[in-house]
Biopython code that builds the backbone (N, CA, C, O; Angstrom):
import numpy as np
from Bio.PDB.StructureBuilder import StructureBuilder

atoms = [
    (1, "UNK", "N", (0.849, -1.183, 0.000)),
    (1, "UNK", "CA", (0.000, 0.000, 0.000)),
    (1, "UNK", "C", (0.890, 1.239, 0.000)),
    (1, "UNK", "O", (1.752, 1.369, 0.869)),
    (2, "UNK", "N", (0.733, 2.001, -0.795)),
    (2, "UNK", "CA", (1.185, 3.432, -0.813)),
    (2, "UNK", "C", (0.916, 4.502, -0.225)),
    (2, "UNK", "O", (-0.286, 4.644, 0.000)),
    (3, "UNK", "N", (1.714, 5.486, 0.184)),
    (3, "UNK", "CA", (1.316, 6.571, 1.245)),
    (3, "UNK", "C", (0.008, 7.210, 0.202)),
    (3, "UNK", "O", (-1.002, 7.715, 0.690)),
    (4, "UNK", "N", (0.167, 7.121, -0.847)),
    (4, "UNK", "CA", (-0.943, 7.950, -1.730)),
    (4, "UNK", "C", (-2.556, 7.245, -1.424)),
    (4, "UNK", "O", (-3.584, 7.915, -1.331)),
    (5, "UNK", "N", (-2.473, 5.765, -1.303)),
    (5, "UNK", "CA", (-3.745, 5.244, -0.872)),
    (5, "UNK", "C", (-4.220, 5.277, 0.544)),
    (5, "UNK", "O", (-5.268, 4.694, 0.825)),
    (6, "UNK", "N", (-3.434, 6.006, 1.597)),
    (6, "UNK", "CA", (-3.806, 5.887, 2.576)),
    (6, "UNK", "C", (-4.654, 7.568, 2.906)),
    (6, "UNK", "O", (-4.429, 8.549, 2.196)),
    (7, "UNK", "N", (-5.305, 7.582, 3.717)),
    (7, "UNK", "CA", (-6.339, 8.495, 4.797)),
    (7, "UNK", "C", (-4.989, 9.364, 4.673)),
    (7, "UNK", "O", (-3.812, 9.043, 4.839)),
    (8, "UNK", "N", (-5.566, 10.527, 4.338)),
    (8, "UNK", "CA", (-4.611, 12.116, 4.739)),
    (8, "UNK", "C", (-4.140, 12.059, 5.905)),
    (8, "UNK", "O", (-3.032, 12.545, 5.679)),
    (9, "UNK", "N", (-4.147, 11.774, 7.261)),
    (9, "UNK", "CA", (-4.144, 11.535, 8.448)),
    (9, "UNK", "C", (-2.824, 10.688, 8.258)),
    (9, "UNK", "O", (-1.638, 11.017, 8.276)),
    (10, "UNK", "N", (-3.593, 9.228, 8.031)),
    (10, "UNK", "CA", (-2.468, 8.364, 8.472)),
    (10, "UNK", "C", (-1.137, 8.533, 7.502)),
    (10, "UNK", "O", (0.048, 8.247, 7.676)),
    (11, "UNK", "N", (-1.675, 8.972, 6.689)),
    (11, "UNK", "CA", (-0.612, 9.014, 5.668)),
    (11, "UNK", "C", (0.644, 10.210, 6.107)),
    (11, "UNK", "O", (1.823, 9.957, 5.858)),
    (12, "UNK", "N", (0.174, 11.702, 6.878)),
    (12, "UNK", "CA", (0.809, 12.037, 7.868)),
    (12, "UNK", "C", (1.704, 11.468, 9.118)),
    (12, "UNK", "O", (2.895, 11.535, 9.420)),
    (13, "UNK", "N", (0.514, 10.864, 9.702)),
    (13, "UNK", "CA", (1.458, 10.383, 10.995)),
    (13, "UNK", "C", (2.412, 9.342, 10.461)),
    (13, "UNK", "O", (3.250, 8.998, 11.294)),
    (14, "UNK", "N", (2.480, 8.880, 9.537)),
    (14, "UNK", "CA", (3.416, 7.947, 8.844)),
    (14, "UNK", "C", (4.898, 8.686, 8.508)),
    (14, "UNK", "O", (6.062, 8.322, 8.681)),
    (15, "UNK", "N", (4.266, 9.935, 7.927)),
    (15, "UNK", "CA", (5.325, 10.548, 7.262)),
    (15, "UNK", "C", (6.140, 11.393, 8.355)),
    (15, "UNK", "O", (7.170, 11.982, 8.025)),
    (16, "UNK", "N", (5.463, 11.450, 10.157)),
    (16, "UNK", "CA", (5.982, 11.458, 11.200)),
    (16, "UNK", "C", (7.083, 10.858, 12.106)),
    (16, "UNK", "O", (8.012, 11.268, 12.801)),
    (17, "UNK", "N", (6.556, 9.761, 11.775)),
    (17, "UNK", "CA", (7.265, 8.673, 12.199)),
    (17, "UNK", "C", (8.272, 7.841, 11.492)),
    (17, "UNK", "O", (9.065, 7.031, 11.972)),
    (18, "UNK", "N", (8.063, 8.247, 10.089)),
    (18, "UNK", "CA", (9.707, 7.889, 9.315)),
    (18, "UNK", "C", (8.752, 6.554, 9.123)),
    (18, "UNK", "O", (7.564, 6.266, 8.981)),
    (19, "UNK", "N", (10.906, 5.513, 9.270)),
    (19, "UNK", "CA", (10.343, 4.260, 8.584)),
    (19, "UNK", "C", (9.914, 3.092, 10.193)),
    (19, "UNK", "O", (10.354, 2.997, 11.339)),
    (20, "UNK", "N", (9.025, 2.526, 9.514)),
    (20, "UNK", "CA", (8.487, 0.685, 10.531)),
    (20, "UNK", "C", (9.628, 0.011, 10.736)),
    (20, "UNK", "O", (10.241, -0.363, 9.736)),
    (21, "UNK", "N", (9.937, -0.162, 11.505)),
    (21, "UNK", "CA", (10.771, -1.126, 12.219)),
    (21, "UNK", "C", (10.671, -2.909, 11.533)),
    (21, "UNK", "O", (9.699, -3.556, 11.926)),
    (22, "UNK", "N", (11.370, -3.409, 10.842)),
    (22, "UNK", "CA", (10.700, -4.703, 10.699)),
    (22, "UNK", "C", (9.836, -5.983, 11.781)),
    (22, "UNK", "O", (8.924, -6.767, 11.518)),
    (23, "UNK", "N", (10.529, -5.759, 12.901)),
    (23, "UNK", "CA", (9.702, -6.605, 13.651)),
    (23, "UNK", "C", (7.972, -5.703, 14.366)),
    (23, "UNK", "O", (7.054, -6.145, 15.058)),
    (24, "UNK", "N", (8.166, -4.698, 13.909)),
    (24, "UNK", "CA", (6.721, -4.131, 15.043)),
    (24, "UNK", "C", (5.947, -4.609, 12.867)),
    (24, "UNK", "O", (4.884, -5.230, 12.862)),
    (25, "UNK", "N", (6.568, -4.263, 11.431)),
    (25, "UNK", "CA", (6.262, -4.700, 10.698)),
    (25, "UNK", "C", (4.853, -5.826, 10.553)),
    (25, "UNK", "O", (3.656, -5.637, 10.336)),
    (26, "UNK", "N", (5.995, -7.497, 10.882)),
    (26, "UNK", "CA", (5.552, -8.201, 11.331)),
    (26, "UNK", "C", (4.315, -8.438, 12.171)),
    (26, "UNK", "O", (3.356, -9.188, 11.985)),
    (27, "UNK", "N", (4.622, -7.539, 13.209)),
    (27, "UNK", "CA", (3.466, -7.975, 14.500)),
    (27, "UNK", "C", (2.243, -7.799, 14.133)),
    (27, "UNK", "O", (1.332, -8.626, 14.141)),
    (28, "UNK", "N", (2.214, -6.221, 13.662)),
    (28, "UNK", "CA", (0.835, -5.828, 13.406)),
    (28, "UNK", "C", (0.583, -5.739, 12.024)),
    (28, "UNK", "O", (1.327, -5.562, 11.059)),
    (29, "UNK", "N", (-1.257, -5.983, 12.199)),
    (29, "UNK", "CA", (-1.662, -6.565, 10.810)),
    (29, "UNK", "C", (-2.108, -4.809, 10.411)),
    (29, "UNK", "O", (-1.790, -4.566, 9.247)),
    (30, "UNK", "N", (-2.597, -3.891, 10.952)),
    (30, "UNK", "CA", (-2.823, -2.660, 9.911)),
    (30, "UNK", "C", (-1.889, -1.400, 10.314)),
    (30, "UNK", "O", (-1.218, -1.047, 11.284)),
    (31, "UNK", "N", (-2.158, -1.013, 9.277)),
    (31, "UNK", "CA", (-0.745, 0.205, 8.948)),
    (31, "UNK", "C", (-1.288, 0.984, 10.354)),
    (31, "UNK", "O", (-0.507, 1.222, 11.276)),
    (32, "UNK", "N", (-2.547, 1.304, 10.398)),
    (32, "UNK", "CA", (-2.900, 2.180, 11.826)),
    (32, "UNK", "C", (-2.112, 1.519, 12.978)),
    (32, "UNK", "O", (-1.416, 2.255, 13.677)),
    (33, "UNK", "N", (-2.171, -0.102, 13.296)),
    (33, "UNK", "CA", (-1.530, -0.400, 14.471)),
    (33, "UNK", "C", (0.185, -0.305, 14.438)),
    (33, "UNK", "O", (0.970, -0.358, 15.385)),
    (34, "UNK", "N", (0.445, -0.151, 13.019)),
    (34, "UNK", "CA", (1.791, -0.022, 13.186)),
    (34, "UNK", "C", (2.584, 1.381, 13.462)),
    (34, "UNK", "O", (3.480, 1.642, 14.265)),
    (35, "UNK", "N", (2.079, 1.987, 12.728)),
    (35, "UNK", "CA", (2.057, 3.489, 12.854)),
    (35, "UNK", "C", (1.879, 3.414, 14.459)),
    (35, "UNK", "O", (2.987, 3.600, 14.961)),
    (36, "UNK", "N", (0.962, 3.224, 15.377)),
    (36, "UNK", "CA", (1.362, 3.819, 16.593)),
    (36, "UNK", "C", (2.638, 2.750, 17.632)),
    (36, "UNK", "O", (3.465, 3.050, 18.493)),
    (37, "UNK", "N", (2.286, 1.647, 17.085)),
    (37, "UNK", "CA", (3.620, 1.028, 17.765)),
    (37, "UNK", "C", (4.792, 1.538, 18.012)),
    (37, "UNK", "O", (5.448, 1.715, 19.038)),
    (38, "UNK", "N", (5.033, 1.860, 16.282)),
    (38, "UNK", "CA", (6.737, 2.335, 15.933)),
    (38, "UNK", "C", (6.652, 3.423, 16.653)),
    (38, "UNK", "O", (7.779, 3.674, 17.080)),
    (39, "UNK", "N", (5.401, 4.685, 17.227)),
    (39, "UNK", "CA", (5.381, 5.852, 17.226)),
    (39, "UNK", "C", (5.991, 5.594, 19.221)),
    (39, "UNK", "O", (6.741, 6.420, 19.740)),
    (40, "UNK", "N", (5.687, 4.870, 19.671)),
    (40, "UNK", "CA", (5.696, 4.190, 21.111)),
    (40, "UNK", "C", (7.043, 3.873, 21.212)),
    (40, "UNK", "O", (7.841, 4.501, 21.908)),
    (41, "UNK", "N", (7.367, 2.692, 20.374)),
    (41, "UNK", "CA", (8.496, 2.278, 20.762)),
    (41, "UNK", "C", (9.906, 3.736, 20.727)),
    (41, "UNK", "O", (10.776, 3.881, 21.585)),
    (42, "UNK", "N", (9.641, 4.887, 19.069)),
    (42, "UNK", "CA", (10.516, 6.017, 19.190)),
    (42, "UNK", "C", (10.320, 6.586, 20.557)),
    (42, "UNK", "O", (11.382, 6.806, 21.138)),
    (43, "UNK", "N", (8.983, 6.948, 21.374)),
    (43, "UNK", "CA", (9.100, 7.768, 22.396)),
    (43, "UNK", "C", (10.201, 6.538, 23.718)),
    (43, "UNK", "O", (10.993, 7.055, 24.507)),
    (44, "UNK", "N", (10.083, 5.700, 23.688)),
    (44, "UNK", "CA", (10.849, 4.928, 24.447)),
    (44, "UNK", "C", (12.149, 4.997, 24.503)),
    (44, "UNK", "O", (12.910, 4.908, 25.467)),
    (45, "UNK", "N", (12.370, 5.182, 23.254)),
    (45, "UNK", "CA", (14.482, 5.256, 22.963)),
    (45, "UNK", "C", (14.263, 6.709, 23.088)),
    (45, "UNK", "O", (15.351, 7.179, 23.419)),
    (46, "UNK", "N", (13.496, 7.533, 22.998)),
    (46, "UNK", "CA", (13.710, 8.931, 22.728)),
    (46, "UNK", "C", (14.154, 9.165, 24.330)),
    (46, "UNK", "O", (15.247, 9.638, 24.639)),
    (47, "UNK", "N", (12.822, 8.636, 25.590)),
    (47, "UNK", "CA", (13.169, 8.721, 26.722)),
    (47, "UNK", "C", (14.571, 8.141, 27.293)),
    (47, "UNK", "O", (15.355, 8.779, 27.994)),
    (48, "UNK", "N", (14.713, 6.943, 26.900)),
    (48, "UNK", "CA", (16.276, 6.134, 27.162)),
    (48, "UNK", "C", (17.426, 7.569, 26.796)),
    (48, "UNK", "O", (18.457, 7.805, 27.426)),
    (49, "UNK", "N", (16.960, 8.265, 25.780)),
    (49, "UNK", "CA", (18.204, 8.836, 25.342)),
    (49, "UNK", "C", (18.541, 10.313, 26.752)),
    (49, "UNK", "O", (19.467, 10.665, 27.484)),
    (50, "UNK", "N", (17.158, 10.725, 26.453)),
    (50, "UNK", "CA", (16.842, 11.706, 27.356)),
    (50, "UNK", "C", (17.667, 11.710, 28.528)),
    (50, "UNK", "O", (18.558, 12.510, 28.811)),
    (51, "UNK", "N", (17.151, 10.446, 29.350)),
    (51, "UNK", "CA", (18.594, 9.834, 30.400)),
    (51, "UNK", "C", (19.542, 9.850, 30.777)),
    (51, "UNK", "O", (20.112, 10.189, 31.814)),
    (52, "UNK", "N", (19.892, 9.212, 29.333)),
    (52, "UNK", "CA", (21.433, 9.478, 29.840)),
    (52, "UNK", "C", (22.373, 10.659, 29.312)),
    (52, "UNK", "O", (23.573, 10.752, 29.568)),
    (53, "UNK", "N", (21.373, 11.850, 28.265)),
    (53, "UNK", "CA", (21.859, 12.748, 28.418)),
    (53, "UNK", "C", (21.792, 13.566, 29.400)),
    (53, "UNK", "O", (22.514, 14.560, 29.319)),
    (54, "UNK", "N", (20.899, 13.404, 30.640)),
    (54, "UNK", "CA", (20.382, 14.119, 31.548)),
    (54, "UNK", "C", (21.881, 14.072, 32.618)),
    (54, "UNK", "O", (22.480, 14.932, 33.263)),
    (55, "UNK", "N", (22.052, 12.769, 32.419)),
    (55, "UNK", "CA", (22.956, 11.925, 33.741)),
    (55, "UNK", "C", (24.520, 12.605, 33.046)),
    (55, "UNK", "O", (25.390, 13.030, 33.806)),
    (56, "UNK", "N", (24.659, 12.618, 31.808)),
    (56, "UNK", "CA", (26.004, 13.531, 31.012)),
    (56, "UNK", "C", (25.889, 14.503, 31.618)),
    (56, "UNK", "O", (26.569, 14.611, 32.638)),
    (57, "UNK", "N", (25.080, 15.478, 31.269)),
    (57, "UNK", "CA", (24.830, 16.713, 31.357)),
    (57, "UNK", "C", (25.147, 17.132, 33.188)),
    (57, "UNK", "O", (25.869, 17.991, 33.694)),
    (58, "UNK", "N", (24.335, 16.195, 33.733)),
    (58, "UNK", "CA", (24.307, 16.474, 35.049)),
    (58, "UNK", "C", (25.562, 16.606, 35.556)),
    (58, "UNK", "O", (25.957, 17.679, 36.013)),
    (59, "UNK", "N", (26.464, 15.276, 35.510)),
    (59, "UNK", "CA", (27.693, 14.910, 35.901)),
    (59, "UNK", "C", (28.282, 16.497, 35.766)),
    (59, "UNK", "O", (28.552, 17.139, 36.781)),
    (60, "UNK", "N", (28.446, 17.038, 34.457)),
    (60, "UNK", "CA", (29.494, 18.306, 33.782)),
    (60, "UNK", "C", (28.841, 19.341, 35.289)),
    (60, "UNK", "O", (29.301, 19.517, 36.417)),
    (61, "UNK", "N", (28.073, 19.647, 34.860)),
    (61, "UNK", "CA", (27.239, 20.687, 35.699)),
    (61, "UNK", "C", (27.665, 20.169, 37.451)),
    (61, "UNK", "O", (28.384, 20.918, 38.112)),
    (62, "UNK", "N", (27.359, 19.401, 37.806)),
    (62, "UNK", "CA", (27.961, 19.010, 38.949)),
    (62, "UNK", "C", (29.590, 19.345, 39.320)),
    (62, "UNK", "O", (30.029, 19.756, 40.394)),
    (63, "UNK", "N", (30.084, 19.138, 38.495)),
    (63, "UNK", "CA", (31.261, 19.164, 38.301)),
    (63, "UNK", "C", (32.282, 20.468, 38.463)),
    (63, "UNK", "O", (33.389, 20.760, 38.918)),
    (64, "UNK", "N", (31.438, 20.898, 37.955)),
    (64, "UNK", "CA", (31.952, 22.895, 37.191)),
    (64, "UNK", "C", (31.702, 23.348, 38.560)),
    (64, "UNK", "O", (32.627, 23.771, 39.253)),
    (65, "UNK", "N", (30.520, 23.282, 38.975)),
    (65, "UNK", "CA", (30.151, 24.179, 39.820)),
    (65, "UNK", "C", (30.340, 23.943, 41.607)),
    (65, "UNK", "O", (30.390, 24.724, 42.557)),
    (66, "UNK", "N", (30.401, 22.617, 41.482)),
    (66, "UNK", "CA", (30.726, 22.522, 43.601)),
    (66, "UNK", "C", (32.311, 21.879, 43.821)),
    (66, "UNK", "O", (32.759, 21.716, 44.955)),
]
sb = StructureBuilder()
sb.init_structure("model")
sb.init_model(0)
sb.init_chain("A")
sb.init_seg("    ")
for serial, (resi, resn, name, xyz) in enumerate(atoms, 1):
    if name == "N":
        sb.init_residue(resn, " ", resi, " ")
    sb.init_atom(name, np.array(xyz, "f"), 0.0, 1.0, " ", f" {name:<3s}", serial, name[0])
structure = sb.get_structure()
């Protein structure tokens, strides 16, 4: 299926979320359930990343200042 045959919408949040992951691919049977999977699993690594830039960041700042 092509972004051109899909709902204006999904065809957006698609074009949000980049590319499907092959295994969330697999799992789910419609582009809607995949689209929010992949959209879940990015906020997950996005948070992981968040982390341990927080814990970088912190360390420096800790560092400099006491």
């Amino acid at each position: 299926m092509t972004t051109l045959e899909l709902d204006p919408k999904l065809a957006r949040a698609l074009e949000l979320i980049g590319s499907i992951d092959p295994d969330i691919e697999e799992s789910w049977s419609t582009i809607a359930e995949r689209v929010l999977a992949q959209a879940m699993e990015n906020v997950e690594l996005a948070e992981r990343r968040l982390r341990e830039i927080q814990d970088l960041v912190g360390e420096r700042v800790l560092a400099e200042c006491c």
